[in-house]
NUZA-625953 format. One record per residue: x, y, z of N, C-alpha, C, O in turn. Coordinates in steps of 0.05 Angstrom, whole numbers, plus 5000, padded with zeros to 4 digits. Layout:
# residues N
XYZXYZXYZXYZ
...
//
This chain:
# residues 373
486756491475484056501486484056401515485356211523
481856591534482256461553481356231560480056161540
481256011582479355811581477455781594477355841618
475255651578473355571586471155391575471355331551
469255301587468455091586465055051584463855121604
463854971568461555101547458954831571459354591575
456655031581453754891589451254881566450555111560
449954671554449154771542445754631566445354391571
444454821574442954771584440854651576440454631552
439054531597435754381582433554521578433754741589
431554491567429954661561428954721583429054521598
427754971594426055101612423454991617421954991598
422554911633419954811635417055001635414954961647
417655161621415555431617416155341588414455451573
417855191577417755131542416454891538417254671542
414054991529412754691519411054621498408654661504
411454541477411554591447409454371452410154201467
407254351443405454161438405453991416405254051392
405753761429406653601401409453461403410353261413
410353691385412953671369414653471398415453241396
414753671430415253631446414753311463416253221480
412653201455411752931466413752721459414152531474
414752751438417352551433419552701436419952631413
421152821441423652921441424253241459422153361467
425353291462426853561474427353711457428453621437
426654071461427154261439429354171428429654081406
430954201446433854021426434553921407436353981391
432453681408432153511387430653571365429953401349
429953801362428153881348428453901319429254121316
428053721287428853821268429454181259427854341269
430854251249431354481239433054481209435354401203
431254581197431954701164432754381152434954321141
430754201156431153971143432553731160431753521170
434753851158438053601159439453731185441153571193
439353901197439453941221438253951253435753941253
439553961281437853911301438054151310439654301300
436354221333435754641341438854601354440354791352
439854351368442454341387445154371369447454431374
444154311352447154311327448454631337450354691350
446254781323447455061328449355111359451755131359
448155111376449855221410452455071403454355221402
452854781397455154661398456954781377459254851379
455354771358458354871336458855181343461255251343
456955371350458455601370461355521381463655581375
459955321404462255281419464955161402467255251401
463954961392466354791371468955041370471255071380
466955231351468255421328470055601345471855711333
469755631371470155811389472155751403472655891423
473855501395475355341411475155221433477055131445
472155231442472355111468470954811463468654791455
472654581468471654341467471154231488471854001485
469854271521469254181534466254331536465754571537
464354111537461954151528459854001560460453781569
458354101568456153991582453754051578452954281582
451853791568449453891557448353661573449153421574
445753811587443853761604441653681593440253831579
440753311602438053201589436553271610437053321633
434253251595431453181615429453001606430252771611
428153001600425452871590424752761559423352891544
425752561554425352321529428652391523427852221507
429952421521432052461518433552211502435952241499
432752071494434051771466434851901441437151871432
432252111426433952201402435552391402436452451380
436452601435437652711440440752601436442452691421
440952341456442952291453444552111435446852041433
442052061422442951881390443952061373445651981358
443352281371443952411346446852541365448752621352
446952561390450152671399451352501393453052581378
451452241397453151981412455652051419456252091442
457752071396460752101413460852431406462652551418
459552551392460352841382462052911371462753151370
463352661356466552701339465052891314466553041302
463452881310461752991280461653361285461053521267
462253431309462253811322465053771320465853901340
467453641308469853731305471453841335472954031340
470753701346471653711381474853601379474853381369
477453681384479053551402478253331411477053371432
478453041404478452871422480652761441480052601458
483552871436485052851459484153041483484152981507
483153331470483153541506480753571507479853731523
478853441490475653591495474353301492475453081490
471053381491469253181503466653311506466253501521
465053191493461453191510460553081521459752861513
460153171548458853031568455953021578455153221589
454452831575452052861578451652741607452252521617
449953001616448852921644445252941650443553031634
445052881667442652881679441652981696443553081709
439853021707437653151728437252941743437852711737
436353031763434952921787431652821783429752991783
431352611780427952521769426752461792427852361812
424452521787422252361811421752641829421752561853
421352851828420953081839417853041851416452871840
416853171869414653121873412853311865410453261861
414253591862412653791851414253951828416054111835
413553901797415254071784416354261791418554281781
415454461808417154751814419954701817421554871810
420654481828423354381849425254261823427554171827
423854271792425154121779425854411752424554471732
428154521761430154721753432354671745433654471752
433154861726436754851719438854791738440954671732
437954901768439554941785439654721802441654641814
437854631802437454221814438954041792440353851797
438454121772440853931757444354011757446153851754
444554291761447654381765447754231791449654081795
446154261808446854161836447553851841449453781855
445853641827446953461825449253351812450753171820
449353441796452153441774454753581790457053521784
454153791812456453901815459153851823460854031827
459453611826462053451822463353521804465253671804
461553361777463553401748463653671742465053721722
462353881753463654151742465054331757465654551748
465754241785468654241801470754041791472353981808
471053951774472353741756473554031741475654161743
471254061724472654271704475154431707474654591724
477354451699479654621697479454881694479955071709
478454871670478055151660476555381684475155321703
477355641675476855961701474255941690472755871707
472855991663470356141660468555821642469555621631
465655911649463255751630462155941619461856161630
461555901602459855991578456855791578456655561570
454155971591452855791592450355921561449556151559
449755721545447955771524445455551525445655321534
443055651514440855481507440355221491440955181468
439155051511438154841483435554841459434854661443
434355161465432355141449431655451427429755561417
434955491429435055791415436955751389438855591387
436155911371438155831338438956141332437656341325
442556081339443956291336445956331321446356121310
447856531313450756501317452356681332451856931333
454456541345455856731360457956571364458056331367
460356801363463156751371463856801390464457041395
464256571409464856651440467556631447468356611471
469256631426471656751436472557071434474557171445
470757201420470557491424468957581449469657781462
466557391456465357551476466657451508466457561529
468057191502469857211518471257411532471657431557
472157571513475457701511474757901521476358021536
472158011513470658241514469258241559469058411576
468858031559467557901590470558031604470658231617
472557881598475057901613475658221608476958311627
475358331595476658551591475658781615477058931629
472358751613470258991625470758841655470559031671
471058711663472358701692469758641706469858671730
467158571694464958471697463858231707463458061690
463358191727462557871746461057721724462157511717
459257771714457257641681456657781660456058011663
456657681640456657761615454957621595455457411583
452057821593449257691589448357781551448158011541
448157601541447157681513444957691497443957481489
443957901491441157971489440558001453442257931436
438158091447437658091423434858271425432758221437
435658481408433958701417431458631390432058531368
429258701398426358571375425058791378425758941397
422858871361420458931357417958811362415858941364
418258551364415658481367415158311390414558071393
415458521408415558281430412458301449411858211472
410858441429407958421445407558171432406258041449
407958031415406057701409408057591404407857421386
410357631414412457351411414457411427414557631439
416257201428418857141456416657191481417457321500
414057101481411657021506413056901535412456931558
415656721520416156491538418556621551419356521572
419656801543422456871542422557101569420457191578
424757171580425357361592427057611573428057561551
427157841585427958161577430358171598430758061620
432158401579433958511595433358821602432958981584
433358871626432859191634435259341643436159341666
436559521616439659641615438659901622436360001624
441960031627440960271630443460361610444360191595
444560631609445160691586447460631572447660661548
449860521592452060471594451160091583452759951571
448560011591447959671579449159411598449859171596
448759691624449559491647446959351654445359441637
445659171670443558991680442559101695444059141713
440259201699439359311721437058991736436858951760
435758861716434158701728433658481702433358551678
433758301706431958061685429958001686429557851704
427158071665424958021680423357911660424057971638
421157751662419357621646418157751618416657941623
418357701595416357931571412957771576412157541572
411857981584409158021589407258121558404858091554
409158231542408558271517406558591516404758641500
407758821543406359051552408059201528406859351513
410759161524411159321497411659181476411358941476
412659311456413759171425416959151425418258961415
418359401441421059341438422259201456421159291477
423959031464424958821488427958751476428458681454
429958811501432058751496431558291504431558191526
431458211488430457851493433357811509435457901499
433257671531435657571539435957291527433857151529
437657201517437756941496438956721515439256491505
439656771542439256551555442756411550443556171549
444056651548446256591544448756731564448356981563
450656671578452256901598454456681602454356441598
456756871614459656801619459557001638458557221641
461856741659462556771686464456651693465056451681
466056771719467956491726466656241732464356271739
467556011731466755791746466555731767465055551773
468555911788467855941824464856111830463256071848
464856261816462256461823459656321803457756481806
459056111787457556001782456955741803454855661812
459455671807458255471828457155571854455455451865
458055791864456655941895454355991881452455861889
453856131862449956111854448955971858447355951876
449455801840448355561846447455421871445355311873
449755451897449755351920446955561934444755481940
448055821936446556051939443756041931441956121944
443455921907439155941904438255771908435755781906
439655511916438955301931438055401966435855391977
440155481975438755742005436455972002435356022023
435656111978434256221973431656251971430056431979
431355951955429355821945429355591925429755621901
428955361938428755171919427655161892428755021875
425055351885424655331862425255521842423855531821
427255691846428455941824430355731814431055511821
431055901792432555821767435055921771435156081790
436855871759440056131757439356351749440856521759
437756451735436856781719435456801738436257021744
433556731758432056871778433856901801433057071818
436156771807437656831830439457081816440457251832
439857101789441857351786440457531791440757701809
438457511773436657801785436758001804437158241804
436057691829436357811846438757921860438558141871
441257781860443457881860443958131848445458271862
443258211830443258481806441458691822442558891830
438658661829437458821840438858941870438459161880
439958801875440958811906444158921910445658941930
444458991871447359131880449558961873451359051859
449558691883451658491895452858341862454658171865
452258381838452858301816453258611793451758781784
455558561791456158741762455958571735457558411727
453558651722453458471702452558721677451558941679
453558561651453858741631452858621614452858371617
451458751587449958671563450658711545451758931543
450658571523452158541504450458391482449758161479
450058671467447258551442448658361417450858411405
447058161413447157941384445658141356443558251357
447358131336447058231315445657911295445857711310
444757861274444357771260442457551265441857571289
441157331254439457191254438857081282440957011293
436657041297436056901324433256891327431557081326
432956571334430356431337430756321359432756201368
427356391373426756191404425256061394423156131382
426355831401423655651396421855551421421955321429
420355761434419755751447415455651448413955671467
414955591424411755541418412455371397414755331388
409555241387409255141359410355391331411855381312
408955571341408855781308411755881306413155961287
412355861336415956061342417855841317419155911298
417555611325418755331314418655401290420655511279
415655341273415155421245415555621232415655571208
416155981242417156161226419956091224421356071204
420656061254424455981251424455811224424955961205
424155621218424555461199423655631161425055661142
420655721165420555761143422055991136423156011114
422456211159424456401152426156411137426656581120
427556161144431056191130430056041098431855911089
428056051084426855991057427556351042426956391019
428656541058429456811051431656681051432356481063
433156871030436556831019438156941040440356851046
436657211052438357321057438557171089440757191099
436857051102436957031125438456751128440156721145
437556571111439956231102443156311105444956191118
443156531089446556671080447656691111449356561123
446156891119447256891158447656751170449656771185
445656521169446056301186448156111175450256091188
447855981153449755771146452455961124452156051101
454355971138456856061124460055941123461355801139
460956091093463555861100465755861119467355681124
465356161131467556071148466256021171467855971189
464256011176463055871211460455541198458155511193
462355401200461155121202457655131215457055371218
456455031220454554821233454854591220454654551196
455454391242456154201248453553961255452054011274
453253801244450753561253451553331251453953311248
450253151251450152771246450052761225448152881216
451552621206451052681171449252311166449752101177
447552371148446052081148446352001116445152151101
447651831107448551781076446251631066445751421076
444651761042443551581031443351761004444651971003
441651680983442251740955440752010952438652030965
441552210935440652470927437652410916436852210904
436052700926433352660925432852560887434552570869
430452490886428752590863427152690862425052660876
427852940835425553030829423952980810424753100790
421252820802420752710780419652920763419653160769
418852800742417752950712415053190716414653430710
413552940733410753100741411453290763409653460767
413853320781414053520802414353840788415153970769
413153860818413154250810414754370839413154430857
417254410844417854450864419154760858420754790840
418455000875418255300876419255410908417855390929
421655510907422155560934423055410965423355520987
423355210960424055020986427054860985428454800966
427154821009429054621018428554381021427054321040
429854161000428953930996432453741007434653730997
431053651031433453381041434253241023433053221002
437053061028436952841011435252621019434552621042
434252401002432952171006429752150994428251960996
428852440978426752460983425252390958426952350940
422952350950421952270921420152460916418252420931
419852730896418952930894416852860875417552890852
414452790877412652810842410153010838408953050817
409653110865407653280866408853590861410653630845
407553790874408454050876409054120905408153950921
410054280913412054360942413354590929414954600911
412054810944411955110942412755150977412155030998
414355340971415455541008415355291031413955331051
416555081028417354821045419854781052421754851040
419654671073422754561092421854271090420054201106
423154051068422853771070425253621078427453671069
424653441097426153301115427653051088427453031064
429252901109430752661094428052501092426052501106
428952331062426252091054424252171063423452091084
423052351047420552441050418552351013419452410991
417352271017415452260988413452380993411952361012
413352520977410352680966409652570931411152590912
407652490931406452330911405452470898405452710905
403852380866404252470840400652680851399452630871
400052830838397953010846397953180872396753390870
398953130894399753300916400653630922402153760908
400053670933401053940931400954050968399154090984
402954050970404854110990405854490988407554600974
403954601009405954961015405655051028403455071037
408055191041408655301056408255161096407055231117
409854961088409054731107412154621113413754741099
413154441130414954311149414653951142412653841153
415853841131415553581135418153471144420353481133
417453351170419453211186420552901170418952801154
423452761177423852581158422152441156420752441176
421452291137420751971130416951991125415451791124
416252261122414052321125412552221097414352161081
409852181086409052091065405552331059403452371072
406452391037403152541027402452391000403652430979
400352231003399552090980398052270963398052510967
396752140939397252230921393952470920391752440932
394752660905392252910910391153030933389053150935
393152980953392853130978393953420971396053480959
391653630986392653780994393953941027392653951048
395954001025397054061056397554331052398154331028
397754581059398354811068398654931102396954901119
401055041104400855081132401254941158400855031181
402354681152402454461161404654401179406654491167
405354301201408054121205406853881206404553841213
409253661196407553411193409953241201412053221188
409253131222412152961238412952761219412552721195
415052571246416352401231415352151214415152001234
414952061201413851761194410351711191409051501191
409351981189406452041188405851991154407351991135
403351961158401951781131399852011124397952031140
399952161104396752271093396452231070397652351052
394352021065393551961049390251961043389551991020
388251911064386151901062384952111070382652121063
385752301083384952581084385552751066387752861068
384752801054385152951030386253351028387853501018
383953341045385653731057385353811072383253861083
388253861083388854041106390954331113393354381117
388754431112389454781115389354891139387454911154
392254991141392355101168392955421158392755491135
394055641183394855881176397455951187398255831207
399156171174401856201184402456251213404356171226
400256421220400356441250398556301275398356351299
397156051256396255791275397355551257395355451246
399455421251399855221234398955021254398954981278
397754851226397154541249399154331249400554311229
399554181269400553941265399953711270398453651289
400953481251400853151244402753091266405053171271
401252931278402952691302404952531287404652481263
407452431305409252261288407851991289406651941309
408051821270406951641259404151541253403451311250
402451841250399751791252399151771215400451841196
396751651220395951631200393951731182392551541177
392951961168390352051163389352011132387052071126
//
């Protein structure tokens, strides 16, 4: 394989999840219980052989880097590899100036450090799989300056809002990267993922800093692409992929994989995902529970009913309850004869004295972490 050396970028500041987002970074975001949305990009990379990793904080960033800490848990090489966590430039005076490309820029020491010819740069707020030592091989082969990975949808008039499109032409070369406006239904989604050398990532970088301070790396290729000066090639993702780019984007990703067939894709035996493992004792389910369809963490005390749910570690739901088609983040509590439908309900939140709350699949509500109702 050839080498190279894996970015996993920070969330976009056009991503902003209400809520969920006030404590933590998409990143950090629970996913399917016992996992974080960042698990996925890394064990890509893990699996892919590439153990040199740079993932970019920004904003609350503690349970980000608590749940990385040394990253021995992604099966990294710790003699030739390493995760390195860096930082941004804070104190900006006008968000616009606060970009991907202001944080490569400050950092760009340690990634003239890097050895390795090519980066592989992927998202911190997208749930995929992909083997990037094929699309590696595939980058090197087509003799192509970037190598951009898309994911072609149907529904891109009321979703991927936040996301940018790829505009191919027939051969699936780049003609332009441009915002989804949601004017049609079909959209090649650019997943916010591409391979390059590492000399020609750092002149971008340098380059849209001269340009314009407030573009991003995808708005400087663009333009590079529009103007001729980039050969860049597309290269579509087959099988399961979530942006979590809204509240509801968050909540289908999750309840989705409650389908067999779509769990099967994502979690398999020969491609790991990799997380922070937290030991404590296998759930219960008691006498009076009625549990139909869900993913139940370890830690949790089951006595109510929980129908089409994703339940976090140590979670109790109490005896009369009835819990569906809802998200409960760890350590969460529904006392007893509550009803919840529709719901995400953060971490360490209390419902007990509110008795019902109904939300819908395509407005789910959510419980603040540690509130109490």
């Amino acid at each position: 394989m050839a080498k190279a050396f894996g970015i996993i970028a920070s969330t976009p500041r056009r991503i902003n999840i209400r809520g969920l987002q006030d404590y933590r970074p998409a990143a950090a975001f629970s996913f399917c219980g016992r996992y974080r949305v960042i698990d996925f990009p890394i064990s890509n990379l893990s699996n892919s052989g590439i153990d040199n990793i740079q993932v970019y904080l920004h904003d609350n960033p503690r349970s980000l880097t608590e749940h990385l800490s040394s990253g021995r848990h992604y099966n990294i090489n710790s003699k030739k590899g390493r995760i390195q966590l860096l930082y941004g430039k804070q104190g900006f005076i006008n968000d616009i100036y606060d970009t991907d490309v202001s944080e490569y820029l400050t950092n760009i020491e340690y990634i003239s450090r890097m050895i390795q010819d090519y980066v592989v740069i992927v998202p911190s707020y997208m749930v995929f799989k992909q083997d990037f030592e094929s699309l590696l091989n595939l980058h090197i082969e087509s003799g192509m300056d970037i190598t951009m990975l898309y994911h072609k949808v149907d529904n891109a008039r009321d979703h991927f809002l936040n996301c940018r499109y790829l505009n191919l032409d027939k051969e699936r070369n780049v003609l332009s990267v441009e915002e989804n406006n949601g004017n049609t239904k079909e959209k090649n989604i650019y997943m916010d993922t591409c391979i390059m050398k590492k000399t020609l990532f750092m002149d971008l970088v340098k380059k849209t800093v001269e340009y314009s301070s407030a573009y991003s790396l995808t708005q400087m290729i663009d333009v590079k692409c529009r103007e001729g000066k980039l050969k860049i090639k597309g290269i579509a993702h087959k099988g399961y992929f979530a942006a979590i780019d809204e509240l509801t984007s968050y909540y289908d990703a999750n309840i989705s994989l409650l389908e067999k067939d779509e769990i099967k894709d994502v979690f398999r035996h020969d491609w790991t995902i990799y997380t922070r493992t937290t030991d404590s004792c296998p759930s219960q389910i008691m006498e009076s529970a009625r549990v139909k369809g869900s993913l139940i963490s370890n830690g949790c005390t089951i006595e109510g009913t929980v129908e089409n749910c994703i339940i976090g570690r140590g979670v109790h739901v109490a005896k009369g309850a009835v819990v569906k088609n809802s998200i409960l983040l760890a350590y969460a509590k529904v006392g007893e004869n509550v009803i919840l439908d529709c719901q995400i309900v953060d971490k360490w939140a209390n419902i007990s004295k509110t008795k019902e709350l109904i939300g819908k699949p395509y407005e789910p509500g959510y419980i603040r972490r540690r509130d109490i109702l």
